[in-house]
N, C-alpha and C positions, 0 to 999 in steps of 0.2 A: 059201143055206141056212146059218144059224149054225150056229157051231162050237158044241158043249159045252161046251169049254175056256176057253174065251176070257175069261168072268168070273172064271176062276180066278185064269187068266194076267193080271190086272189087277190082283189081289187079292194076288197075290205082287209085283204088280210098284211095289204101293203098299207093303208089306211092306218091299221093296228101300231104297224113298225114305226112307221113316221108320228105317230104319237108318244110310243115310249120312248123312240130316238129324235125328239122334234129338233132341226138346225138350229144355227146360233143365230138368236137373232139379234137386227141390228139394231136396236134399242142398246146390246151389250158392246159391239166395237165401238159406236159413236161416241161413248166420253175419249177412249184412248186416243181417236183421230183428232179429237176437235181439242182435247189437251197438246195434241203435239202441234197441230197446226198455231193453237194459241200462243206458245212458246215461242215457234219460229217469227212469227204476226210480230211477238214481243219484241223478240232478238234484232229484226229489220227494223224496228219502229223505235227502238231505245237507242240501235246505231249511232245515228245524227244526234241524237240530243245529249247524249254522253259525249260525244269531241267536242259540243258547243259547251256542255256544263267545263271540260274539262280546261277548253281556252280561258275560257271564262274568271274558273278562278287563277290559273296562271296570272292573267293579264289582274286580277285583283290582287294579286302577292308581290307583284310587281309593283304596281303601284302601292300598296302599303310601306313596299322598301325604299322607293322613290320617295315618299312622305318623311320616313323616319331620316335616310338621309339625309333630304334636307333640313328638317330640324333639327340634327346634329351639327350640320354647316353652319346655320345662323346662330346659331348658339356660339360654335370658335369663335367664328366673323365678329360676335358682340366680344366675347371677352377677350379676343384678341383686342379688339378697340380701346376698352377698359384697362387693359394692361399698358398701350400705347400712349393713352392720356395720365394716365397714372405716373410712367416715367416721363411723360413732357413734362409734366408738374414737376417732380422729383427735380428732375434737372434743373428747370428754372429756377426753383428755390434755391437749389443749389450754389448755382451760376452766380444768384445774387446776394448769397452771403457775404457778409463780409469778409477777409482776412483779419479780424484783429485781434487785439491782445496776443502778439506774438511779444512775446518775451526777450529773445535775444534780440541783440542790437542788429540792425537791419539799413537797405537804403531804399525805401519805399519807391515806384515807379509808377507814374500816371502816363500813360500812351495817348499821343491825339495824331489821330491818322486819317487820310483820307480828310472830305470838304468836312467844315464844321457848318451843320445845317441842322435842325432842328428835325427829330427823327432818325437822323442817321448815328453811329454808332462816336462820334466826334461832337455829340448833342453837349448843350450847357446840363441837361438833366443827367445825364448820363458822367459827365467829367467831372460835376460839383458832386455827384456821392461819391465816385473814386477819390476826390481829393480830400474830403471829409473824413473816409475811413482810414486814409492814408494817414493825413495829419493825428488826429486821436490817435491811432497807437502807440501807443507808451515806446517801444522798440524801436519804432522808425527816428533813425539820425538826422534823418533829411530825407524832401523829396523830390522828387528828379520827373520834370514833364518834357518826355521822349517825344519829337515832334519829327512828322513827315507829313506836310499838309500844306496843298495850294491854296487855302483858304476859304472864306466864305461867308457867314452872315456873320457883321457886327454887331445885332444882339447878341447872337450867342456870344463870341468871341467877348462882348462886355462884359456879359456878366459872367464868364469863366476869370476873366481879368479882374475883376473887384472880387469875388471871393476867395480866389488865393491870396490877393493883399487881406482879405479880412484872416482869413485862418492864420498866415503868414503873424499876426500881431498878437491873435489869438493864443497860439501855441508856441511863439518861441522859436521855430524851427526853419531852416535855412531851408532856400529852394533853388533848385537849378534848372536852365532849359539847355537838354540835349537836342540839339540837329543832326538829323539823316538826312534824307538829298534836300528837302526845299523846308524852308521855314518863311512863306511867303505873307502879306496881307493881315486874314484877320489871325493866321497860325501867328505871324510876330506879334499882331493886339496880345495873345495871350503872353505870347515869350517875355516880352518886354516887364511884368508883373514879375518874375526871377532877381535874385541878387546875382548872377550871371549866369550868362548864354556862352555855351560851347560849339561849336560847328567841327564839318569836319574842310579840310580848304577847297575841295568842290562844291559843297552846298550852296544853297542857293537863300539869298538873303535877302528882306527889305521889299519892295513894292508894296510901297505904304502910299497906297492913293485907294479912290470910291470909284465903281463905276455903276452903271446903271444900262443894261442892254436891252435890247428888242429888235424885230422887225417892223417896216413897214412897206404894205403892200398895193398901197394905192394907185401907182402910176403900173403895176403890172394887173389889176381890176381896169382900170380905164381902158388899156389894150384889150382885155378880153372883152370888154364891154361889160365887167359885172357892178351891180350897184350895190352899193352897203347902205343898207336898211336897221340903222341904230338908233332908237330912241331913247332919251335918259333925260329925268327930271333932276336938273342942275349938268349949269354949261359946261364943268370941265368932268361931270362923271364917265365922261368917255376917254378921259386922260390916259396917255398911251396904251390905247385900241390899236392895235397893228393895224388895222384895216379902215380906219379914218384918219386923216391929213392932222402933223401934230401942229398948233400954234404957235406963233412967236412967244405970248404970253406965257403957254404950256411949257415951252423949252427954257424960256426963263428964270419958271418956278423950282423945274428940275434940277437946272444945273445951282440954284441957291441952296436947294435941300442937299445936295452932292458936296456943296462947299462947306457945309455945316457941319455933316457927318467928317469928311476930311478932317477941318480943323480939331473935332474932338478926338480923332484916331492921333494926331499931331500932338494934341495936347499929352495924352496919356503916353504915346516915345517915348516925349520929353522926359515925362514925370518918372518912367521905370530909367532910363539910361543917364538922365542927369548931367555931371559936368563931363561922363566919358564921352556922349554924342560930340561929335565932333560936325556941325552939321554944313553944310554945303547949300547952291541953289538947286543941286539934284537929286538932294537928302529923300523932299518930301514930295519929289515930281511921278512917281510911280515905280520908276527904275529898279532895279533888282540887281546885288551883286555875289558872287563868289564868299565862299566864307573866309577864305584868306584876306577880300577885299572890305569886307563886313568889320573884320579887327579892325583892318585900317581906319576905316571910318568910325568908330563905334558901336557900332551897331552888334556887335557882337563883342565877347571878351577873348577867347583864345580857344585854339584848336583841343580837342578830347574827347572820347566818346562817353557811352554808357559805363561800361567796366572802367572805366579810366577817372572817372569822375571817382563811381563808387569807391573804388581804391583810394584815390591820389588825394581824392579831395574830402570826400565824407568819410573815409577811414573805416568803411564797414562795405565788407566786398559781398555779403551775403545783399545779392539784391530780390524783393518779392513785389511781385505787381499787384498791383491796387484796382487795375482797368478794369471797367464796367463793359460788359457786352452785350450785346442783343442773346437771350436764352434762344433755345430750342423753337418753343413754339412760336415767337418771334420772327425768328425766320423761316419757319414752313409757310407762317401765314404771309407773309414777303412773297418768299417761291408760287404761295398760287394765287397772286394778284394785287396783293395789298400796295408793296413798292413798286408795281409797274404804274398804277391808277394814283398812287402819289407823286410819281416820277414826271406823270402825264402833266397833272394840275400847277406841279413845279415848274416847269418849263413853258407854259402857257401863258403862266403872270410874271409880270418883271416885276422886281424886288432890287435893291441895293444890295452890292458884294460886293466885298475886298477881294478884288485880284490882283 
């Protein structure tokens, strides 16, 4: 006969076991799940922000080397600069030292090349310190002004002309003018100030007259129909304006001041070449001749060059040049603008020139 009891007593006594063996509870796995879930959560969620931290500083190391480099470049770029103006200086200093106190016996050489215009390297500024250094040196025998020049202004060209007659009295010392191809205008103003001129017998000699150029534009303004709109307080301030009609009066005046300056180019021939000129009515008409034909007339003394001179005649073959030039910075400053915007102003205004 079953007990009644007995399913009980089974039921408590599974009761008992589940107490002393109670399961794991989950109070105990939930740290390990929600650790590892946390981790992962982390690992997704730091992904993206670690490739952005890491562009991030790439793209800032970058640019720190982009910085430094160019602070490195600006820094050459200066003292490259520095070093550049540093030798332009040097050089020009250099350039305009003098030659002097050259001791051994010597034939000094002054060069006039190209127009003689004020600014250009045939300037009075520029040919009276070469002649200066020239003359003062104890060494130099004599000095020799080597000409190639169609000519140009007779200021300059005067006062190159009176100060070799002064140094000339000054110091004692002979001078002679070499010709290369042309010795024209105000290039002979200067020659003529020599105790003799050389040629060689194709050089080109003499055109000893004044002129005075320009345009005018007036009768091609009326064709176009353009008007010139010039106002000027006093009547001849608009004296040859290309672009207003010149007066009777105006041409007058000009060609009086043209016969002025001529006769003073005339007078000073006269006074360098003396009883050699041998003069003609075609002496002082402009005309220009050969150097062969230049003896004939005067106008020259006899065919020789540079070394021929130094040799034959000053007796000192060692020849040193005196010439003054444009330095370095000079001419850079030329090259980017200076003598194109004087070139400009030049040719704009008429002026008197010996051609």
């Amino acid at each position: 006969m079953t007990d009644p009891l007995e399913p009980k007593s089974e039921l408590v006594k599974e009761l008992s076991e589940v107490e002393q063996n109670p399961a794991p509870e989950p109070a105990q796995q939930a740290p390990e799940a929600t650790k590892k879930e946390a981790e992962t959560a982390k690992q997704a969620s730091d992904e993206p922000f670690g490739w952005e931290r890491s562009t991030l500083e790439k793209l800032a190391f970058a640019t720190l080397h982009e910085q430094r480099l160019a602070r490195r470049w600006r820094t050459f770029v200066r003292l490259s600069w520095l070093v550049f103006f540093i030798a332009i200086a040097w050089l020009g200093f250099s350039q305009n030292v003098a030659t002097s106190n050259v001791s051994q016996p010597h034939t000094a050489v002054v060069e006039i090349k190209g127009e003689i215009a004020s600014g250009l390297e045939a300037s009075a500024e520029l040919m009276v310190s070469a002649l200066r250094g020239a003359f003062e040196d104890q060494g130099a025998q004599a000095v020799v002004l080597l000409i190639n020049s169609p000519g140009g202004s007779p200021v300059q060209a005067g006062i190159i002309n009176d100060e070799i007659r002064r140094l000339k009295l000054l110091h004692k010392k002979p001078v002679y003018a070499v010709v290369e191809e042309s010795c024209a205008s105000a290039a002979y103003y200067i020659a003529v100030a020599a105790d003799k001129i050389f040629v060689d017998k194709a050089s080109i000699v003499g055109s000893i007259g004044v002129l005075m150029d320009g345009f005018g534009f007036t009768g091609l303004m009326d064709k176009l129909g353009v008007e010139r709109r010039l106002m000027t307080a006093g009547d001849n301030k608009g004296f040859l304006d290309p672009f207003s009609p010149q007066t009777a009066k105006q041409r007058e005046y000009a060609q009086a001041m043209l016969n002025q300056i001529h006769l003073q180019f005339i007078d000073v021939v006269k006074a360098g070449r003396g009883a050699r000129l041998k003069e003609t009515p075609d002496t002082f008409s402009g005309l220009f001749w050969s150097g062969q034909q230049a003896i004939e007339l005067g106008l020259a003394d006899q065919l020789g060059s540079l070394d021929f001179v130094a040799r034959e005649i000053v007796k000192a073959e060692e020849i040193i040049d005196y010439t003054r030039r444009d330095n370095v910075a000079e001419r850079l400053a030329k090259r980017f603008g200076a003598a194109v915007g004087n070139g400009a102003v030049q040719a704009l205004k008429s002026s008197a020139t010996l051609h």
